[in-house]
N, C-alpha and C positions, 0 to 999 in steps of 0.2 A: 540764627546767623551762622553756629558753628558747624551745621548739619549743611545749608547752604555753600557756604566754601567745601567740604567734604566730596559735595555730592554735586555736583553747578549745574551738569547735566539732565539729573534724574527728575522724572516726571511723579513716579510716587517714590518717600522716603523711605529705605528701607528700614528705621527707627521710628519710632511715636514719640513725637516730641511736643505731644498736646501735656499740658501741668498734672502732676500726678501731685495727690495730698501729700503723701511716704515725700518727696523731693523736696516739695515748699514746706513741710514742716519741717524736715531737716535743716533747708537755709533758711527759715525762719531763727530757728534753736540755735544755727551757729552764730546768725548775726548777734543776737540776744546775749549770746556767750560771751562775743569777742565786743562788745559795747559794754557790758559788767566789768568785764576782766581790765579794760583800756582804761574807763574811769575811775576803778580802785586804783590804781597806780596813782593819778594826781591828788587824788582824795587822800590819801594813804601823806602822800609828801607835804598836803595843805595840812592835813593834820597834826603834825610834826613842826608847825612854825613857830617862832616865837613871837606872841604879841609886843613883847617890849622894843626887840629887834625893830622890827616893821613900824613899830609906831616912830623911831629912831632913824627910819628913813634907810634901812638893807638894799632896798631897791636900788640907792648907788652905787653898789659895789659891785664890781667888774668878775668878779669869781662866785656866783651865785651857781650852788651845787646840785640844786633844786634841775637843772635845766639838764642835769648829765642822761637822766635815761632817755630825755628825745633826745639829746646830740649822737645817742648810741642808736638810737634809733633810723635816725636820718642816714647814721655814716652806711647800717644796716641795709637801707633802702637804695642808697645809692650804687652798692657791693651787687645788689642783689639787680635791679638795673641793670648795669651794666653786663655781667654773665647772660642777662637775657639781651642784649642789644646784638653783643656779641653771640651769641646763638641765633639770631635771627639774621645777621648778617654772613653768618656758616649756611647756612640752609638755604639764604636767596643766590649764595653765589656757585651751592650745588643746584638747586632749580636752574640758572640759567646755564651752567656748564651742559645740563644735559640736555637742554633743547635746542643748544645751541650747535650741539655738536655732530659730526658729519656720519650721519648715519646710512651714507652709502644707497642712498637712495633722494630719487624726487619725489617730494609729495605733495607739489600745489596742482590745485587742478586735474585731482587724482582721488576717484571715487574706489568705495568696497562695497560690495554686495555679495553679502551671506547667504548660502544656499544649501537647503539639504536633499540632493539629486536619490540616497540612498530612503529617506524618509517617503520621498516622494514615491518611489515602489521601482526606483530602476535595480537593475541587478547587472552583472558580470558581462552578461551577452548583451546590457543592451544602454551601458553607459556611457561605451567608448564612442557610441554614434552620436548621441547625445551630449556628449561633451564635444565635438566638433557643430554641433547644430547650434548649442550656445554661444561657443566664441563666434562666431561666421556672423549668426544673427546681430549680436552686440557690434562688432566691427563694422556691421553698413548703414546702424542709427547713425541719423546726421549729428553733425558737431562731435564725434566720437573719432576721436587720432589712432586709438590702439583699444584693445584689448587681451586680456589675458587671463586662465582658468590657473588655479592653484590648490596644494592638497591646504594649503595654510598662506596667509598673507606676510606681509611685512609686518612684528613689530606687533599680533595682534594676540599673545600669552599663547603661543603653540611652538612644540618642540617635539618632533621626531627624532632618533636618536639611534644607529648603530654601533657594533664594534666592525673595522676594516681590515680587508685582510688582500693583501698587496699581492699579487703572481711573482713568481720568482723568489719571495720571501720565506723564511720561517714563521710559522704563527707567533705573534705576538702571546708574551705572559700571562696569567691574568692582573698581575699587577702595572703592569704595561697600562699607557693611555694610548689605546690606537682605537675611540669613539670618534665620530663625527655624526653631526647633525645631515640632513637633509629632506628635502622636500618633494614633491612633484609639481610640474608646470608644465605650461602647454609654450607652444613655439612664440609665440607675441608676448609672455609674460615680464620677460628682460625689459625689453623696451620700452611697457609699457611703465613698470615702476622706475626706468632710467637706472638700469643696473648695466654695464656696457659688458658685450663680450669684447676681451682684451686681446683674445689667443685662439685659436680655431674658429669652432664654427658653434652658430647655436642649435637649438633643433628643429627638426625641417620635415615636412609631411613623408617624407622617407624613410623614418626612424616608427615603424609600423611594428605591429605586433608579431609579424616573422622575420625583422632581420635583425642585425647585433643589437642586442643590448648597447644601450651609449648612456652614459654619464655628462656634464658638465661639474667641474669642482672650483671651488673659488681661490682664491690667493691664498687665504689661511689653510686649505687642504693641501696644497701644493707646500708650502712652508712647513709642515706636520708630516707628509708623508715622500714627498719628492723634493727633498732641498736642494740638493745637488743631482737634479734629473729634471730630464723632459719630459715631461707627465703625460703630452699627447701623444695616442697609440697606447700608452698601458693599459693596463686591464687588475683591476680590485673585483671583491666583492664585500661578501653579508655573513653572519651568520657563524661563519666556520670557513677553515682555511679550504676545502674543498669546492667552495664556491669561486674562488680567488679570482679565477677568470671569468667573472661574469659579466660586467659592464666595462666597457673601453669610453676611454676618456678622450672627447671629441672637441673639448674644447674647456677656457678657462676664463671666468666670470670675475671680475671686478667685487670687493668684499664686502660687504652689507649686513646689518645689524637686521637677522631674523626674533631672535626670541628675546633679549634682555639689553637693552640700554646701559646697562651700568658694564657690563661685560665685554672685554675684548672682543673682537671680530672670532667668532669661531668658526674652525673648521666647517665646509657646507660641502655635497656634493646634490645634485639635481637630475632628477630624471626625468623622462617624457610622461604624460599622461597615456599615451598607448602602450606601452609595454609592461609585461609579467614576466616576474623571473619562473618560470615553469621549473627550474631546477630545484626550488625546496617546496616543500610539501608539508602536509598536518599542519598546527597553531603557526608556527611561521609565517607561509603563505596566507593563512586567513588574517595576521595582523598588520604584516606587512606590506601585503600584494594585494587582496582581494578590498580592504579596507583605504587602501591611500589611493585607488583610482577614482572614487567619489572626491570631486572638490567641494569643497566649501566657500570656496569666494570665488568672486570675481571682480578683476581692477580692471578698471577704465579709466583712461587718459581722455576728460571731455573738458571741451573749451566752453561750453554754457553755464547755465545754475545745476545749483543741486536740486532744486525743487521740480526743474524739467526733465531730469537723466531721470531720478526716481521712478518719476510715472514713466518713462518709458519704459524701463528695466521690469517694474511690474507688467505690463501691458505685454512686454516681449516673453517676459516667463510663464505667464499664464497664455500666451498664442502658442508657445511651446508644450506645454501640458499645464493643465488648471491647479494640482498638486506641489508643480514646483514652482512655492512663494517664493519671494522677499526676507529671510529669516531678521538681518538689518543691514538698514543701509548708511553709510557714515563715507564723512571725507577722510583721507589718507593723513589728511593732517592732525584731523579729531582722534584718531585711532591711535595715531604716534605720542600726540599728547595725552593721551587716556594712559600711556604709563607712569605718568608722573601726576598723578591725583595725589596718594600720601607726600611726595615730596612737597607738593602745592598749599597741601593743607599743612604741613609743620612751617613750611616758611613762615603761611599768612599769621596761627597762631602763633609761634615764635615773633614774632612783630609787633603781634595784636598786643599778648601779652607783654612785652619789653616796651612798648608803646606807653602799656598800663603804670609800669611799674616807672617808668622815666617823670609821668606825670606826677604819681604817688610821691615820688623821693623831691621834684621841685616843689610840690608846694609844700611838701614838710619841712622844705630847707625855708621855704618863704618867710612858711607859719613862724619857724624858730625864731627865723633874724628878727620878723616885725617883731616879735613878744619882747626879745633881749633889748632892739630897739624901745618899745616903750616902760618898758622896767627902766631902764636906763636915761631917761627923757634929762634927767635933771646933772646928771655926770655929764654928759655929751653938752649940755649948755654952760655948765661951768666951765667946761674945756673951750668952747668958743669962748666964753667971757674972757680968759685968760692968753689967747691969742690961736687956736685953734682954726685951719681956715675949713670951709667945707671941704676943699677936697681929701684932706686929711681925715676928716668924718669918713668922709665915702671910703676910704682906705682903711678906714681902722676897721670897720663893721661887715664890709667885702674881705678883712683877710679871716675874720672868725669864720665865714660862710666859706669860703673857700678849702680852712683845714680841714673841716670838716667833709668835704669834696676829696680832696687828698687822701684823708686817709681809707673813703668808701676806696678810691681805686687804687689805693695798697692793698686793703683786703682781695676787692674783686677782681683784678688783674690776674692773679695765681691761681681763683677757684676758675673764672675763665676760661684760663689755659688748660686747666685738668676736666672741665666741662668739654673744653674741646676735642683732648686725646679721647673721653668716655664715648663721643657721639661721630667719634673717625669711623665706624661703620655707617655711617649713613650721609656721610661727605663724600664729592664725588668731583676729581678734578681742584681743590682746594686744601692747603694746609691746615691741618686743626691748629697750628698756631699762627696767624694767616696776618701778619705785620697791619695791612690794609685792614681789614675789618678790626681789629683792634685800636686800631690808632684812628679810624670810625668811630667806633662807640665811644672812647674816649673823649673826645673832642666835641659828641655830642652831648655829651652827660654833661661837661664842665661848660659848653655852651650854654645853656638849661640853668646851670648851676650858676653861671652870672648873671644871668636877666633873673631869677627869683632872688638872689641877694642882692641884684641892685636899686631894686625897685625899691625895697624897707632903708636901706643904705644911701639914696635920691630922699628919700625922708626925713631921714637923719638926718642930714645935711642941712634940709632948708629950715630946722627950728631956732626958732628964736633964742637967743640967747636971755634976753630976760622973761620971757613968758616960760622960761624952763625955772628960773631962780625965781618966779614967785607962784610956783607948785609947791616950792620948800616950805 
């Protein structure tokens, strides 16, 4: 089940989670361990009774000390509960913050299809025709709105990365942050993921491999390198301040979360899939130039099924060349959520487990009350005998069940809280000490905590006052 939630997707598990001897003999040994160890404790306290006591009828009295290591135990359980209720309700309210939140782009109804154009045998001379033979073709399948080629997708663990270097500037330090991310795309790629150009223009079959270099940069570029400037018309480059004039900036893009969800909108600038910067030379060029005109995907914006884009997308890449597969093919929405699998699986065990332990701590509050309740059958009937009504039963026997409650969320409130500060790196949008989610788990522990002490306490109540006096 835990490999399941982990993994929801996956077709084979990347674990073996067939019984291994080495595992079950382990939890055999532990259980065996923790079943010795649980019944010398009572064994150890029945030992220690007095027959004269007991034959005298102990069982009346209202302070029986025998009961203190489960009351310590329960309060234990209840502490321990709650820090997991509370940790599980940290986690589901960082899972929803981050699916929920505006990642600058559209993704219903928005396919990816992974390709490797460089695996398939193109090279240098003969990709850039090829990357127009793909988009054109994708764009005239029916039910298909848009399409668009890219050196990396939206969102799908890829990060390209320069340092920038502004015209008219001094080079930046090296201790200076003047990096930015960026990508390549073809002219329909904006539109198709619903990225909007704000400020110029986008790029246009004009932007060919003999005229200016052009750029697109996003807001967070513009806010990084041109706060107080108009950014269209300038010209950056790569590399080294010598480059500086290389690319002019024709336009300015709306900001979208490329590489990391958890992370502010970073810096981005974007260039066309036809152009090379011919100005730098040796490993540069070959990691930067000759390597990032090979896309890797391709988004399309189709109003059909997935199951019918698929097969055409195969059909159209292989009428294209037989070499260039389908590497995978997934919705835009699958691919957004495939960054929050760990957060997914801590939520559901976070839950699972505080789930477990909620259960643990009520019926050990249950177990307690019923046991106190019948050790006690024959005091609770002299108290009715003597004018006692039920509902005063129910109240005396619900307030032991309850301190007991109380004092769990004395202890567990403060570890908690310091559970919370320990796990603020993997909170997202949510205070570690998050009032709501606490005052959640609270409310439900002690909810829990009245239906199992009411039930033994509903018991109490309804004994008979003389079938209690003739136990004596």
């Amino acid at each position: 089940m835990i490999l399941n939630l982990a993994f929801p997707e996956a077709t084979q598990m990347p674990i073996q989670a067939s019984p291994s001897p080495v595992i079950l003999g382990f939890a055999f040994l532990l259980s065996l361990i923790t079943g010795v160890i649980f019944g010398i404790v009572p064994a150890w306290i029945s030992s220690h009774a007095d027959p004269a006591e007991a034959l005298r009828g102990l069982n009346r009295s209202t302070g029986d000390r025998s009961l203190l290591p489960q009351k310590a135990l329960i309060v234990l359980q209840g502490a321990l509960s709650l820090v997991l209720l509370v940790g599980a309700g940290l986690m589901t309210q960082t899972l929803r913050n981050l699916e929920r939140q505006n990642f600058g782009i559209r993704t219903a109804k928005r396919y990816v299809i992974h390709i490797d154009p460089m695996g398939a045998g193109y090279n240098l001379e003969t990709i850039g025709a090829v990357n127009q033979r793909i988009e054109d073709e994708f764009k005239a399948l029916p039910g298909v709105k848009s399409a668009g080629l890219a050196l990396y997708s939206t969102l799908e663990g890829n990060n390209w990365g320069e340092r920038v270097f502004v015209e008219g500037r001094p080079a930046p330090g090296p201790e200076e942050n003047h990096g930015s991310s960026w990508d390549r795309v073809s002219p329909q790629f904006f539109q198709t993921v619903g990225q909007p150009i704000i400020r110029g223009r986008g790029f246009t079959d004009q932007d060919t491999a003999t005229s200016q270099m052009v750029a697109i940069v996003n807001q967070a570029f513009v806010k990084k390198f041109f706060p107080k400037e108009d950014p269209i018309g300038r010209h950056f480059g790569v590399f080294d301040q010598k480059y500086a004039s290389n690319f002019e900036i024709v336009g300015i893009v709306a900001d979208a979360k490329y590489n990391s969800p958890r992370e502010p909108y970073r810096s981005m600038y974007f260039r066309p899939m036809t152009q090379f910067n011919r100005n730098v030379t040796g490993r540069q060029f070959f990691m930067a130039e000759s390597r990032s005109v090979y896309p890797n995907s391709i988004t399309v914006q189709y109003a059909g099924d997935a199951a019918s884009l698929e097969s055409m997308a195969r059909r159209t890449l292989a009428n294209i060349n037989p070499d260039l597969t389908v590497v995978s093919f997934k919705s835009l929405d699958y691919q957004v959520a495939d960054n929050f699998n760990g957060e997914r699986l801590i939520s559901r065990l976070t839950g699972l487990f505080g789930l477990l332990a909620l259960v643990l701590a009520s019926v050990g509050l249950y177990g307690i009350t019923a046991y106190s309740v019948a050790r006690r059958t024959n005091e609770i009937g002299v108290r009715m005998a003597l004018g006692a009504n039920r509902s005063h039963v129910v109240v005396m026997v619900m307030r032991r069940a309850l301190v007991l409650v109380a004092i769990g969320l004395a202890i567990g409130i403060p570890v908690a809280l310091l559970g919370g500060r320990l796990m603020r790196t993997q909170l997202y949008g949510v205070r570690t000490y998050d009032p709501v989610t606490l005052a959640g788990a609270v409310l439900v522990l002690a909810a829990c905590a009245v239906l199992a002490g009411f039930i033994p306490a509903k018991r109490a109540a309804s004994i008979e006052p003389m079938n209690a006096l003739r136990q004596e």
